[in-house]
Structure formats: structure tokens, C-alpha cells
KEBA-663397 format. One record per atom (N, C-alpha, C): x, y, z. Coordinates in pm, whole numbers, padded with zeros to 5 digits, always signed. Example, Ala and Ser with C-alpha at 12.3 -4.5 7.8 and 13.67 -1.06 7.14 Angstrom:
BEGIN
+01319-00569+00780+01230-00450+00780+01320-00330+00780+01285-00225+00708+01367-00106+00714+01290+00003+00787
% end
This chain:
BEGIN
+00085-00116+00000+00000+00000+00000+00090+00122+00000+00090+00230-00037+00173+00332-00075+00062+00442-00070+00078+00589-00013+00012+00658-00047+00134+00796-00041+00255+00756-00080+00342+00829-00138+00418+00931+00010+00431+00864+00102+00502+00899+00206+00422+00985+00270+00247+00972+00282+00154+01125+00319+00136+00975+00490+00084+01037+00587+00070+00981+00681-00054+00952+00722-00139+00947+00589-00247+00896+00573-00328+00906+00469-00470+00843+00423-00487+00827+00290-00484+00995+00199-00464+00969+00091-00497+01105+00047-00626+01195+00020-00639+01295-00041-00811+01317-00024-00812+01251-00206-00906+01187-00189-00915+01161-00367-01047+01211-00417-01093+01301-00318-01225+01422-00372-01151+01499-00520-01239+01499-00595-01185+01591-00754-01031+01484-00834-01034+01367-00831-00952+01262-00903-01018+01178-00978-00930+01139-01061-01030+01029-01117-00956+00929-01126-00996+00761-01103-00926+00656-01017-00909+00578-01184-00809+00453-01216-00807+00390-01294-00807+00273-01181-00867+00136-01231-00866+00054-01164-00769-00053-01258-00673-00126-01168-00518-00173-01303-00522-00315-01208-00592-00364-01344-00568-00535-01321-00484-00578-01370-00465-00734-01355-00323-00810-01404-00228-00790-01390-00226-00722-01265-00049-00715-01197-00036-00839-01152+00160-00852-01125+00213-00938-01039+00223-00935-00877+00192-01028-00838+00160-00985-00693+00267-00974-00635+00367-00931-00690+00544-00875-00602+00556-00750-00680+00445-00711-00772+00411-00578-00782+00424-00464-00654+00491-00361-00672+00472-00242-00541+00422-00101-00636+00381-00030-00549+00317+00144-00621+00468+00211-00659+00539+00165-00605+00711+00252-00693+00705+00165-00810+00639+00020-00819+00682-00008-00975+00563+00067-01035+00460+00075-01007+00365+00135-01096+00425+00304-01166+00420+00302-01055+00422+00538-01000+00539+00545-01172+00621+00511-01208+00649+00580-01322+00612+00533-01421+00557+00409-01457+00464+00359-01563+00357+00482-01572+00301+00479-01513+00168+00585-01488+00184+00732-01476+00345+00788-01438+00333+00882-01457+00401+00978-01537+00416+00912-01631+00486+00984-01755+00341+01001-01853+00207+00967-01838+00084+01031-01896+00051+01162-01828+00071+01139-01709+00055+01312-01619+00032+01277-01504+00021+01349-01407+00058+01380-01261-00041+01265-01167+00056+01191-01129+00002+01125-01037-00004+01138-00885-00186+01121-00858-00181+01181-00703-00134+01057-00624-00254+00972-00658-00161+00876-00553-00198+00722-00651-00122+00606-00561-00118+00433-00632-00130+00389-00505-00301+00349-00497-00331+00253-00391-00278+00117-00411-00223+00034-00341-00251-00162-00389-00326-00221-00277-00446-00265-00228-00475-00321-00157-00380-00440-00103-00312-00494+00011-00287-00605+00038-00369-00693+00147-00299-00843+00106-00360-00938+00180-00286-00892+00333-00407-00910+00429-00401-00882+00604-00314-00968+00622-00306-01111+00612-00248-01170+00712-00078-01216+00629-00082-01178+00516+00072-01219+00440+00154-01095+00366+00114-00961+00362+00096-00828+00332+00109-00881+00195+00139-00975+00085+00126-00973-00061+00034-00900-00137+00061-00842-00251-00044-00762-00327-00148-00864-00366-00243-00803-00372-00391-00842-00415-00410-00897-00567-00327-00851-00641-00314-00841-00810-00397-00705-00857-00395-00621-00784-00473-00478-00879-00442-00336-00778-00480-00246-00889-00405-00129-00781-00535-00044-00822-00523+00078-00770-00584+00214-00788-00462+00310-00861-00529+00364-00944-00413+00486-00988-00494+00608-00997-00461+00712-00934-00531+00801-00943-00505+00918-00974-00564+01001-01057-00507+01158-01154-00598+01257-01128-00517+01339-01123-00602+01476-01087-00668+01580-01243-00643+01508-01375-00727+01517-01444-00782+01415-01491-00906+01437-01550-00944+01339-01629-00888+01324-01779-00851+01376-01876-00765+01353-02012-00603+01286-01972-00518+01300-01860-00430+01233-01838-00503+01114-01780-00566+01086-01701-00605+00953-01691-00646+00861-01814-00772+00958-01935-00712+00911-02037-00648+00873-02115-00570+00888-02107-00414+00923-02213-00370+00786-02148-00381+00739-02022-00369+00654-01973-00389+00445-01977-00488+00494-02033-00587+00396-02059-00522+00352-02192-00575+00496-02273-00521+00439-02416-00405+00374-02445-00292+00410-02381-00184+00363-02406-00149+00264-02359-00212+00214-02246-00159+00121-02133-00260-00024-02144-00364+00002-02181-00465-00056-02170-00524-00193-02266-00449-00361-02208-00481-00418-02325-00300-00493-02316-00200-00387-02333-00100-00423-02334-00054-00548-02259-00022-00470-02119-00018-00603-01995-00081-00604-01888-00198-00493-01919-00235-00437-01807-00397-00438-01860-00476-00428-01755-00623-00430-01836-00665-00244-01714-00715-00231-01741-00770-00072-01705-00936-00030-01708-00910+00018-01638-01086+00097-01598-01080+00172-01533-01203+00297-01590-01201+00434-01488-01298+00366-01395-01261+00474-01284-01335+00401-01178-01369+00504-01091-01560+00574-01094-01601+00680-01101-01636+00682-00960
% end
């Protein structure tokens, strides 16, 4: 789980979330965070983990503070190795 060194969740009021399946579950949000943010500014990369083994879940949150970079997002990323959805 990563919410980028803030000491608690971020506000994700006015973001718009991509939901990023088909990760590897030794996946972390530092491997995501520059995949994702060379489309534009990333607020934050949730990964849910498992409670009792902290391993990733296989999916993250990515979240942008516009909506056309989140697009830009999708298009490019989406399909490749990664499957994608906005997530309103």
C-alpha cells in the first residue's frame, strides 16, 4: 500500500481513479508510480494487500487529478499487460 510517504490516505475528492488489473503480486506502487506517470501527474497508487501475508492483491488504484491524463492513460496502457478501468 503506498500513499506516497503522506501519513495517511490522500483526499481523492476531484480525481479520477483507474482501476489496473493483471499485476504481479510482487508488484509495489514505486513499480507502478512511473509507468503511470509519464501520462501526467500522479496523485496517488493505492494496492490493496492481503491482512495476514501483506502480498499484493493483483490490482491497484491509480489516481489523476485530471481526467484527459487519466485518459491518455488507458489508451496507451490498456490491453497491453495491463487491463484498465475508470473508476467513477
Amino acid at each position: 500500500m503506498s500513499h506516497f510517504g503522506r501519513s495517511g490516505p490522500p483526499d481523492i475528492k476531484d480525481t479520477y481513479s483507474l482501476l489496473v488489473l493483471n499485476i504481479s503480486f510482487r508488484t509495489t506502487a514505486d513499480d507502478l508510480f512511473p509507468l503511470f506517470d509519464r501520462y501526467g501527474k500522479v496523485i496517488d497508487v493505492f494496492m490493496p494487500r492481503d491482512r495476514r501475508t501483506g502480498d499484493s492483491r493483483g490490482f491497484a488504484f491509480v489516481r489523476y487529478k485530471y481526467v484527459d491524463e487519466a485518459q491518455k492513460a488507458v489508451d496507451r496502457l490498456d490491453g497491453k499487460f495491463l487491463l484498465l478501468y475508470f473508476w467513477f
